[in-house]
C-alpha positions as YAML, in Angstrom:
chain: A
units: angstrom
residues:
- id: 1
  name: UNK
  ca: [7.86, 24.18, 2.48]
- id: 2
  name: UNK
  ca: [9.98, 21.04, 2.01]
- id: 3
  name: UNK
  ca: [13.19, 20.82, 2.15]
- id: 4
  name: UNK
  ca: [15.78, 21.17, -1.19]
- id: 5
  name: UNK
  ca: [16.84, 17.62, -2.54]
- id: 6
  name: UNK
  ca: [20.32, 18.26, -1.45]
- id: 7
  name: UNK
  ca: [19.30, 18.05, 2.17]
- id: 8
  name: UNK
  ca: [16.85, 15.36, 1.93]
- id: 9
  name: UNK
  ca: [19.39, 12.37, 3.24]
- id: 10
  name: UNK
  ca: [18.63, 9.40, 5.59]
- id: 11
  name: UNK
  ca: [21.58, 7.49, 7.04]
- id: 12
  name: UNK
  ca: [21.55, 3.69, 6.48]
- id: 13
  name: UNK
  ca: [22.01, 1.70, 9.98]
- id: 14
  name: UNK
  ca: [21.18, -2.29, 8.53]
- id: 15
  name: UNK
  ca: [22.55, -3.95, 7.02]
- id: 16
  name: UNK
  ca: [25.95, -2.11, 7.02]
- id: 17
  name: UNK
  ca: [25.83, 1.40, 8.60]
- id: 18
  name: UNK
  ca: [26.63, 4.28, 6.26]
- id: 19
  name: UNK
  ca: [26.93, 7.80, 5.70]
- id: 20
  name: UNK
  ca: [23.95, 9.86, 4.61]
- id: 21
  name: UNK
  ca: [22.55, 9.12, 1.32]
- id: 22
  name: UNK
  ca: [19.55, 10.86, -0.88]
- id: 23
  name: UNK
  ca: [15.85, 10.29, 0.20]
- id: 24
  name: UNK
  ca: [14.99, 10.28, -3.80]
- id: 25
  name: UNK
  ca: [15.86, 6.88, -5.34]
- id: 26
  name: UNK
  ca: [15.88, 5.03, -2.03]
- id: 27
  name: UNK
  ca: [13.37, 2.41, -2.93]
- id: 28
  name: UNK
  ca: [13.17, 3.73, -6.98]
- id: 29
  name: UNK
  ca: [16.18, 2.31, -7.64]
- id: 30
  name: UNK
  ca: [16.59, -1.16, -5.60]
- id: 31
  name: UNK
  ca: [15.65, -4.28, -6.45]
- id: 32
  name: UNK
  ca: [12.43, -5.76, -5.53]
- id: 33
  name: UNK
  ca: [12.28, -9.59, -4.61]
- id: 34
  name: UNK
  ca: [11.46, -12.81, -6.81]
- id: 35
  name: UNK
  ca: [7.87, -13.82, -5.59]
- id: 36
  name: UNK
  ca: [7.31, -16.25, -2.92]
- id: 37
  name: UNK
  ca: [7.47, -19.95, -4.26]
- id: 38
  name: UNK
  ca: [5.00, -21.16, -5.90]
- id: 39
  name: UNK
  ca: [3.01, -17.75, -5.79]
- id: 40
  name: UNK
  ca: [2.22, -16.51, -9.18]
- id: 41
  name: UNK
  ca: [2.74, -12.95, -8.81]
- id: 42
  name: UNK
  ca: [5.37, -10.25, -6.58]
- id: 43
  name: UNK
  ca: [3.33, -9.25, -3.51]
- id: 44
  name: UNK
  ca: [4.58, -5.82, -2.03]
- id: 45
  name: UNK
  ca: [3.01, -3.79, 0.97]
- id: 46
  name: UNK
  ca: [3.53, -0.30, 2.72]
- id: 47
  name: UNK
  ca: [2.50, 0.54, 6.61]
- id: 48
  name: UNK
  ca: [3.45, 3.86, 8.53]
- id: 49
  name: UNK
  ca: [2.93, 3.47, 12.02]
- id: 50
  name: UNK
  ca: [3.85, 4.95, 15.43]
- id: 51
  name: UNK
  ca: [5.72, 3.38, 18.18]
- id: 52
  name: UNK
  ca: [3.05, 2.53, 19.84]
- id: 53
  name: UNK
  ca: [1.55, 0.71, 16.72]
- id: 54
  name: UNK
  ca: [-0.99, 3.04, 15.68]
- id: 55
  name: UNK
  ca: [-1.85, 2.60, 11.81]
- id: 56
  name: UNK
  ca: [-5.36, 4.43, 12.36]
- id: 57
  name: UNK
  ca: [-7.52, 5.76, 14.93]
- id: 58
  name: UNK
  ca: [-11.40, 6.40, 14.96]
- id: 59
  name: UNK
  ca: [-13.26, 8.96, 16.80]
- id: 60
  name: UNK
  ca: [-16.25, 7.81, 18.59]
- id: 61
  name: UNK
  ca: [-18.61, 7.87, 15.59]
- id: 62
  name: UNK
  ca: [-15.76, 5.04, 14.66]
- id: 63
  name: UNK
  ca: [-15.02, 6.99, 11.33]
- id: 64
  name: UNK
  ca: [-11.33, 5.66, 11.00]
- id: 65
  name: UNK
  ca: [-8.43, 8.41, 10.10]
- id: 66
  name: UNK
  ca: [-4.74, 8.68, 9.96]
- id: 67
  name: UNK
  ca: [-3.24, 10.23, 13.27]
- id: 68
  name: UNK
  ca: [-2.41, 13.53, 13.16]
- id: 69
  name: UNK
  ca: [1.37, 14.40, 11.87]
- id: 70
  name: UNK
  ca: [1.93, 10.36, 11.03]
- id: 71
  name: UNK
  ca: [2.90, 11.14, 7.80]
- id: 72
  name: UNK
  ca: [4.70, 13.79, 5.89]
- id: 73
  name: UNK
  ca: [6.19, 14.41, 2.51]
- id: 74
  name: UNK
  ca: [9.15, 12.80, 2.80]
- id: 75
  name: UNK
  ca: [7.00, 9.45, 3.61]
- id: 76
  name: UNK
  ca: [4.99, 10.34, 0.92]
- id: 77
  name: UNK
  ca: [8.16, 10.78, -1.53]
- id: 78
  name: UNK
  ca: [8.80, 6.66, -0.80]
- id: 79
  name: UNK
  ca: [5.23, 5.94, -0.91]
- id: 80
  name: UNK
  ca: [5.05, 6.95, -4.56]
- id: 81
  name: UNK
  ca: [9.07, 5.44, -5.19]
- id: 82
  name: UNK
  ca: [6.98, 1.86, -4.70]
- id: 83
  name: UNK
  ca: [3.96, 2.24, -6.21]
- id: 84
  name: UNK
  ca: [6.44, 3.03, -9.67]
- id: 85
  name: UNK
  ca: [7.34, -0.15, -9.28]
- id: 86
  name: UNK
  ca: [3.71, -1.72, -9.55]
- id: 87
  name: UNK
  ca: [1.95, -2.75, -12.62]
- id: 88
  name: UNK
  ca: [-1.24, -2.79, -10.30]
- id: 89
  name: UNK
  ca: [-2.08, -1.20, -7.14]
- id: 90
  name: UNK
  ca: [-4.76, -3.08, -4.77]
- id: 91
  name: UNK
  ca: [-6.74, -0.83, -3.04]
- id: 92
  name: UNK
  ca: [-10.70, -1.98, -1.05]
- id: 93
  name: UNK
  ca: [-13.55, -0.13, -0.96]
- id: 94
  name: UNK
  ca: [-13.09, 1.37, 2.25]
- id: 95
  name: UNK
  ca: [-10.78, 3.43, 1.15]
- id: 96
  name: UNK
  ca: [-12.85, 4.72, -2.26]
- id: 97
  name: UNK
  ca: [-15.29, 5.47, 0.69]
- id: 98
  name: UNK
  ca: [-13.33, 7.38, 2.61]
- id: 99
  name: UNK
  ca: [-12.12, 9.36, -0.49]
- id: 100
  name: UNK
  ca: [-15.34, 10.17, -1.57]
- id: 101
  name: UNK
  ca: [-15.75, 11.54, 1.82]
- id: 102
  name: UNK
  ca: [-13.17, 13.42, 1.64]
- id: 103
  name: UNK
  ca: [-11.17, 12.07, 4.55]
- id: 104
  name: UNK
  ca: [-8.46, 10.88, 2.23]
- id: 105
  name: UNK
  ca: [-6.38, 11.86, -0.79]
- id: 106
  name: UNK
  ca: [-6.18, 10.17, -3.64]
- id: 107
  name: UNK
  ca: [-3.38, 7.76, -3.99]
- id: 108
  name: UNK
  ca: [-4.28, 5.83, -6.90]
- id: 109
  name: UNK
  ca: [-2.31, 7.38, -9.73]
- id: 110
  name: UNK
  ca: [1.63, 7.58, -9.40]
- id: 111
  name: UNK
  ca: [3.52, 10.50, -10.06]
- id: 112
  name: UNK
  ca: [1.31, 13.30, -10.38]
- id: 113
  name: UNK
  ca: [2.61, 15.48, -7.67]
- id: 114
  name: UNK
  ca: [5.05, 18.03, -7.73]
- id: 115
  name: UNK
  ca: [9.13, 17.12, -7.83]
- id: 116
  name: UNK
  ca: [7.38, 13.69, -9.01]
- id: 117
  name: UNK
  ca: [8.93, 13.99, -12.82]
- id: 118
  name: UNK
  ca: [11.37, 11.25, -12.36]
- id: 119
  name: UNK
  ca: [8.82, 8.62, -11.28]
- id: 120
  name: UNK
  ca: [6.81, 9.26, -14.43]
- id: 121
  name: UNK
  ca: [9.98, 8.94, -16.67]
- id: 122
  name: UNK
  ca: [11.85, 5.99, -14.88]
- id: 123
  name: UNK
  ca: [8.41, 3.91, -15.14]
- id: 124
  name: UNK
  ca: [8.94, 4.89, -19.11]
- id: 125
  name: UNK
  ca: [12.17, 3.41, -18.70]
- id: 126
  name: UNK
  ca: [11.30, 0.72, -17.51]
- id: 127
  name: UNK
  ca: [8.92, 0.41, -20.46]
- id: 128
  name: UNK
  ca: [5.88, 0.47, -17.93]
- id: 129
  name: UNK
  ca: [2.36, 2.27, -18.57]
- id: 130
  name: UNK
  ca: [1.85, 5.47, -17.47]
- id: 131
  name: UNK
  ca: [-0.19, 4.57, -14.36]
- id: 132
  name: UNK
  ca: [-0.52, 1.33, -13.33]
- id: 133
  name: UNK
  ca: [-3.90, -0.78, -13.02]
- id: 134
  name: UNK
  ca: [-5.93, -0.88, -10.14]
- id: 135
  name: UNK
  ca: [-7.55, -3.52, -8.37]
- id: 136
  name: UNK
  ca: [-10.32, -3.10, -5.48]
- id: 137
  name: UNK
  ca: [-11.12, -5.48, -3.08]
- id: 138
  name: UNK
  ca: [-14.56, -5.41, -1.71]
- id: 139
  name: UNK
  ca: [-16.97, -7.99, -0.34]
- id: 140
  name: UNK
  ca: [-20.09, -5.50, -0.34]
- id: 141
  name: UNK
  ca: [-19.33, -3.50, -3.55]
- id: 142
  name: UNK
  ca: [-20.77, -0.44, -1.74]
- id: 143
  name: UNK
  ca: [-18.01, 2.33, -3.38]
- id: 144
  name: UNK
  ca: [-17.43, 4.54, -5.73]
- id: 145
  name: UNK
  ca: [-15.56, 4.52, -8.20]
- id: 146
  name: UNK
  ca: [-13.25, 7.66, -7.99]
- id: 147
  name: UNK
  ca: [-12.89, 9.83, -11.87]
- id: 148
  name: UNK
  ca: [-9.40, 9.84, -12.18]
- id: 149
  name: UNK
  ca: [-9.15, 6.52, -12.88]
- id: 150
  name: UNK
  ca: [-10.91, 7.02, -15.97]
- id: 151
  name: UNK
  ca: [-9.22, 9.84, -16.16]
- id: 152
  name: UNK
  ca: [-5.99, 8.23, -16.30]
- id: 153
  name: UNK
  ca: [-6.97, 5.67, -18.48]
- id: 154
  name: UNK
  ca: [-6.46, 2.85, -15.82]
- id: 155
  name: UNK
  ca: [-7.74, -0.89, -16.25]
- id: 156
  name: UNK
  ca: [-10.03, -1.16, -13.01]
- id: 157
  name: UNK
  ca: [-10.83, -4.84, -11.40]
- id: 158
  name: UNK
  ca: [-13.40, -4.84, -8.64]
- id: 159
  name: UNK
  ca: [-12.65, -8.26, -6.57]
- id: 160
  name: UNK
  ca: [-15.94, -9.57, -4.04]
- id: 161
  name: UNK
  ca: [-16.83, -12.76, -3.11]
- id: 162
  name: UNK
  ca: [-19.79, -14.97, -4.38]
- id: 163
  name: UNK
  ca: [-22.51, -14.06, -2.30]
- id: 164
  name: UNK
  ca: [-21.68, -9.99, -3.11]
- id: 165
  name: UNK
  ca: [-25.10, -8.13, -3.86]
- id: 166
  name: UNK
  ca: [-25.95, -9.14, -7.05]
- id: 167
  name: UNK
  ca: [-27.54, -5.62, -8.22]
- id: 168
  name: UNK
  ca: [-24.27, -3.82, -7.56]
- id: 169
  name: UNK
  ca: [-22.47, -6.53, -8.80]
- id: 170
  name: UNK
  ca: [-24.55, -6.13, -12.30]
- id: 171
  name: UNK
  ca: [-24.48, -1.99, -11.88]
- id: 172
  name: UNK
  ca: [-20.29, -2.26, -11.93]
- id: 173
  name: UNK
  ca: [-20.45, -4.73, -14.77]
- id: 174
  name: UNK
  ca: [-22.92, -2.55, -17.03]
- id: 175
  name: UNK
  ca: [-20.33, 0.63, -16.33]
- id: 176
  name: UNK
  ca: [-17.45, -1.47, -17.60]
- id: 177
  name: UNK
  ca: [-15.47, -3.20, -14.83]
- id: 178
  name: UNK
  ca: [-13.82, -6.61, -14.63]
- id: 179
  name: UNK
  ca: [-15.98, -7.79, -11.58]
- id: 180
  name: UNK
  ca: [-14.39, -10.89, -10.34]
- id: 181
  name: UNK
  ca: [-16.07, -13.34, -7.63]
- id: 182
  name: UNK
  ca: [-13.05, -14.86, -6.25]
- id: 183
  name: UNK
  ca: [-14.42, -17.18, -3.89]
- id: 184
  name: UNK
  ca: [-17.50, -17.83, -0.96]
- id: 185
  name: UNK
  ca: [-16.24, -15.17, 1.50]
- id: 186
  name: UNK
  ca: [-17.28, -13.16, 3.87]
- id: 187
  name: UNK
  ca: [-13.70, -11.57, 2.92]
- id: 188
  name: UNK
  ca: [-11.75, -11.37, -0.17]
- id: 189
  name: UNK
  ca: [-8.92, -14.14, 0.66]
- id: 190
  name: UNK
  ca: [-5.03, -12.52, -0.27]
- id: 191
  name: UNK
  ca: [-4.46, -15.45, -2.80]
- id: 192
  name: UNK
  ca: [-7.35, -15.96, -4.27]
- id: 193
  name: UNK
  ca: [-7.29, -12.17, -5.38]
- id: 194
  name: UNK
  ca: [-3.46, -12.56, -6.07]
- id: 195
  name: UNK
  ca: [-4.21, -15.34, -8.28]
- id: 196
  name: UNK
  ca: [-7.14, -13.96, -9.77]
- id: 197
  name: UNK
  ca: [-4.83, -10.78, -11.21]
- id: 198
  name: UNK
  ca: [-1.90, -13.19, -12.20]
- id: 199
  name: UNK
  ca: [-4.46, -14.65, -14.70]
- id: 200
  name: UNK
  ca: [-4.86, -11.08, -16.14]
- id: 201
  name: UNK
  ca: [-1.13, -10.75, -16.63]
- id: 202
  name: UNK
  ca: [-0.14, -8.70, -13.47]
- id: 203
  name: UNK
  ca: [2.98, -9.49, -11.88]
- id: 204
  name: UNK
  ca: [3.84, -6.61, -9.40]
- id: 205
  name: UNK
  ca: [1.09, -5.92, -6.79]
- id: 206
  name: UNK
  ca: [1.07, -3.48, -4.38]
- id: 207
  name: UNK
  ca: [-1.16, -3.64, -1.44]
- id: 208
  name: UNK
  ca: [-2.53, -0.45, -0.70]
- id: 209
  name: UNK
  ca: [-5.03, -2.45, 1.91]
- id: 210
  name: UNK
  ca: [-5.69, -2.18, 5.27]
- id: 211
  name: UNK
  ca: [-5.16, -4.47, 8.07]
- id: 212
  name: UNK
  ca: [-7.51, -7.62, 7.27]
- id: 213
  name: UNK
  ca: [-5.87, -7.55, 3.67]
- id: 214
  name: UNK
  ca: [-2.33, -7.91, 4.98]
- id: 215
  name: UNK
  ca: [-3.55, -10.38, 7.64]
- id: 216
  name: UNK
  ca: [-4.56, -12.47, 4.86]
- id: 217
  name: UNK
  ca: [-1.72, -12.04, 2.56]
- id: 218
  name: UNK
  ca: [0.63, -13.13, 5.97]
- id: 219
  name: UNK
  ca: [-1.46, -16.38, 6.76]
- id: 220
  name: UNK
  ca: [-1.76, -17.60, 3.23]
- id: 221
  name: UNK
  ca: [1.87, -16.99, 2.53]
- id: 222
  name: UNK
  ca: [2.11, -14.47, -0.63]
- id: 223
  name: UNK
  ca: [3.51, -11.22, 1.22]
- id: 224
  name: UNK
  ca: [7.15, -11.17, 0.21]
- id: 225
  name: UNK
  ca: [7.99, -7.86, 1.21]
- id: 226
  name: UNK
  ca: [6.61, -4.96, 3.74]
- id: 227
  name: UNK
  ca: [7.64, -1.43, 4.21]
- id: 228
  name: UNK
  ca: [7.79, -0.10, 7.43]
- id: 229
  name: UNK
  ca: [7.83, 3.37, 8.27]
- id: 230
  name: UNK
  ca: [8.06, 4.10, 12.08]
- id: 231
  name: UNK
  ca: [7.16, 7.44, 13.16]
- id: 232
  name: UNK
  ca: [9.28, 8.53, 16.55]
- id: 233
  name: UNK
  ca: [5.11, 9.67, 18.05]
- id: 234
  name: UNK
  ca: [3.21, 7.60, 20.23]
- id: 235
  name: UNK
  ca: [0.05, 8.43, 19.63]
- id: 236
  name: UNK
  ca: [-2.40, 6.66, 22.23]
- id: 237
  name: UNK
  ca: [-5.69, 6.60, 22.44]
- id: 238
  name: UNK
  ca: [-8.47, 3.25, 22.82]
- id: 239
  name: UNK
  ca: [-9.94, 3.08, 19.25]
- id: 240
  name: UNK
  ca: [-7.32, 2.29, 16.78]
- id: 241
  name: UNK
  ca: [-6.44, 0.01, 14.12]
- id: 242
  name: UNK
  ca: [-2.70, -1.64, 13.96]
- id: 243
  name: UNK
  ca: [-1.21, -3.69, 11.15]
- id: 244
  name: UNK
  ca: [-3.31, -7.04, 11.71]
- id: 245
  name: UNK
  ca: [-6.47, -8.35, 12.69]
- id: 246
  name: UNK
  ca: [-7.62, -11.68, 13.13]
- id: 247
  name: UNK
  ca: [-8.78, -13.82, 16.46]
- id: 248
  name: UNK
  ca: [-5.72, -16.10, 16.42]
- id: 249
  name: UNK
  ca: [-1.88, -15.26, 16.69]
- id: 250
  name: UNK
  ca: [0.00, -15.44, 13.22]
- id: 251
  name: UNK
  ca: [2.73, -17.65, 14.45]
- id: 252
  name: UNK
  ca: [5.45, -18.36, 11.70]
- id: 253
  name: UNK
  ca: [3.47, -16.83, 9.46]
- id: 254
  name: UNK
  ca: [3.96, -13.40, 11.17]
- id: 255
  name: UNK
  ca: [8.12, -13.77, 11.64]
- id: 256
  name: UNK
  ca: [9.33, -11.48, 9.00]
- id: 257
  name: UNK
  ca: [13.22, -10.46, 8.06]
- id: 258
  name: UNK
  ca: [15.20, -7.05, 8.17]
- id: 259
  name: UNK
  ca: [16.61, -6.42, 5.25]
- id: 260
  name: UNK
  ca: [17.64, -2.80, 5.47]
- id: 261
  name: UNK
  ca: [17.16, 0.04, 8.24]
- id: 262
  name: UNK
  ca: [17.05, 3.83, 7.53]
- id: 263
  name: UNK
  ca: [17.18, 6.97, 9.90]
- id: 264
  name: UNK
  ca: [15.51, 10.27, 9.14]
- id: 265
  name: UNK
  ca: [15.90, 12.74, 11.14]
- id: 266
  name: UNK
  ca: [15.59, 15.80, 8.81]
- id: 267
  name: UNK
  ca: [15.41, 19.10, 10.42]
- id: 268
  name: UNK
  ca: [12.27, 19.97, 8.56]
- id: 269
  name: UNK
  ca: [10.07, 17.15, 10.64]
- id: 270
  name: UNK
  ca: [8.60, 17.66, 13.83]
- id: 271
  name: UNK
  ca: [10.05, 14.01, 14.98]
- id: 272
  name: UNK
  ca: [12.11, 11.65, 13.07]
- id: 273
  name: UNK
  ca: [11.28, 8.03, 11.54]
- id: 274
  name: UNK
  ca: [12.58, 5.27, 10.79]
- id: 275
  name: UNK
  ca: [12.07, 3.76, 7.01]
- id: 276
  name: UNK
  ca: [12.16, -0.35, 7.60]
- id: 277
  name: UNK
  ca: [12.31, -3.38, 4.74]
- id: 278
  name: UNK
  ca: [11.13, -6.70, 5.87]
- id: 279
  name: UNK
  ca: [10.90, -9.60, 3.70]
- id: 280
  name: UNK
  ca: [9.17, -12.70, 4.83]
- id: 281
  name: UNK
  ca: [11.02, -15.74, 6.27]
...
């Protein structure tokens, strides 16, 4: 069982250390950044990870999974405190894949949990939809699509590349989704899909991506914000996935800003954490 409200506190250490202040509201009620210059459109992402870097591991089938005890509801409490703030969430097909599979939850519709009442009624607020769109990123278009986006009512955008199979491509169209090639590939490029969803009048995105997604959105220079949250775990193991791919270092595209540093160490978790804000330099 999780713990009452009144005990849920983190102590701020950066940039000014404090005394303990409520979990609830932490990122619901800051402020999120202006966009990067000359980006058309707020670009916001969200990694937990232990201290040994560990986003994901894969067993030797190489089905990728979350490591055991990474997360936890007070995690997923924040997780859901920035997806209010989006008016679309950006999610790829591995992910619909792994849902389907069952080796994920659903994290596609905001504030549909239990003690999640005030998320629903400060996006209302805020005068913000009920859920917000979704966007998935795919270069194969082999997915499917989950029901509770229907469900939900959500606008869904499916963005691929040019050379995506052109019978899945039609079978997405004919069911009703905005299917937008956003350029020659092999992968969906960060800006070109951030650009492509500006056009349809989004201007809060929140990657929900993995590792090649945030790669991207680092090189091309339209992250303006990550969330960090470090687990006190190391997890180990020789088949994992951490934060960023790619063949070549990022360089000054990978130097990134604290902005604010939070300790948890509730007595209801088997280890603490450590909730981060960086924005980009």
């Amino acid at each position: 069982m999780s713990s009452s409200p009144t005990r849920r506190q983190v102590v701020r250490l950066f940039p000014v250390p404090s005394r303990s202040r409520p979990l609830e509201g932490l990122y619901l009620n800051e402020d999120l950044p202006a966009p990067v210059a000359g980006v058309p459109a707020l670009v916001y992402a969200n990694f937990v990870t232990s201290l040994d870097g560990r986003v994901a591991v894969s067993d030797n089938g190489g089905t990728s999974r979350l490591p055991e005890g990474l997360t936890n509801s007070r995690d997923w409490r924040l997780f859901q405190e920035l997806q209010a703030h989006a008016d679309c969430l950006v999610s790829h097909g591995g992910y619909l894949r792994a849902l389907a599979a069952g080796r994920l939850g659903n994290i596609l519709q905001v504030g549909t949990g239990d003690g999640s009442g005030d998320i629903v009624r400060w996006r209302a607020a805020q005068g913000m939809t009920g859920q917000p769109a979704v966007a998935i990123v795919s270069a194969s278009l082999d997915m499917p699509i989950p029901d509770s986006l229907s469900t939900y009512a959500q606008p869904v955008h499916v963005l691929t590349t040019t050379t995506a199979n052109e019978d899945r491509r039609a079978a997405l169209e004919e069911a009703g989704y905005d299917v937008v090639a956003t350029g020659a590939g092999p992968w969906v490029r960060a800006r070109d899909a951030v650009e492509a969803l500006a056009e349809r009048g989004y201007r809060r995105l929140y990657l929900q991506t993995g590792p090649r997604m945030l790669e991207s959105a680092l090189r091309e220079r339209v992250l303006a914000r990550l969330y960090l949250t470090i687990s006190h775990r190391l997890v180990g193991g020789d088949r994992f996935d951490t934060m960023v791919r790619g063949d070549a270092p990022l360089g000054v595209a990978g130097r990134l800003r604290l902005s604010a540093l939070y300790l948890d160490e509730a007595p209801d978790l088997d280890c603490g954490q450590l909730f981060a804000r960086f924005d980009t330099a």
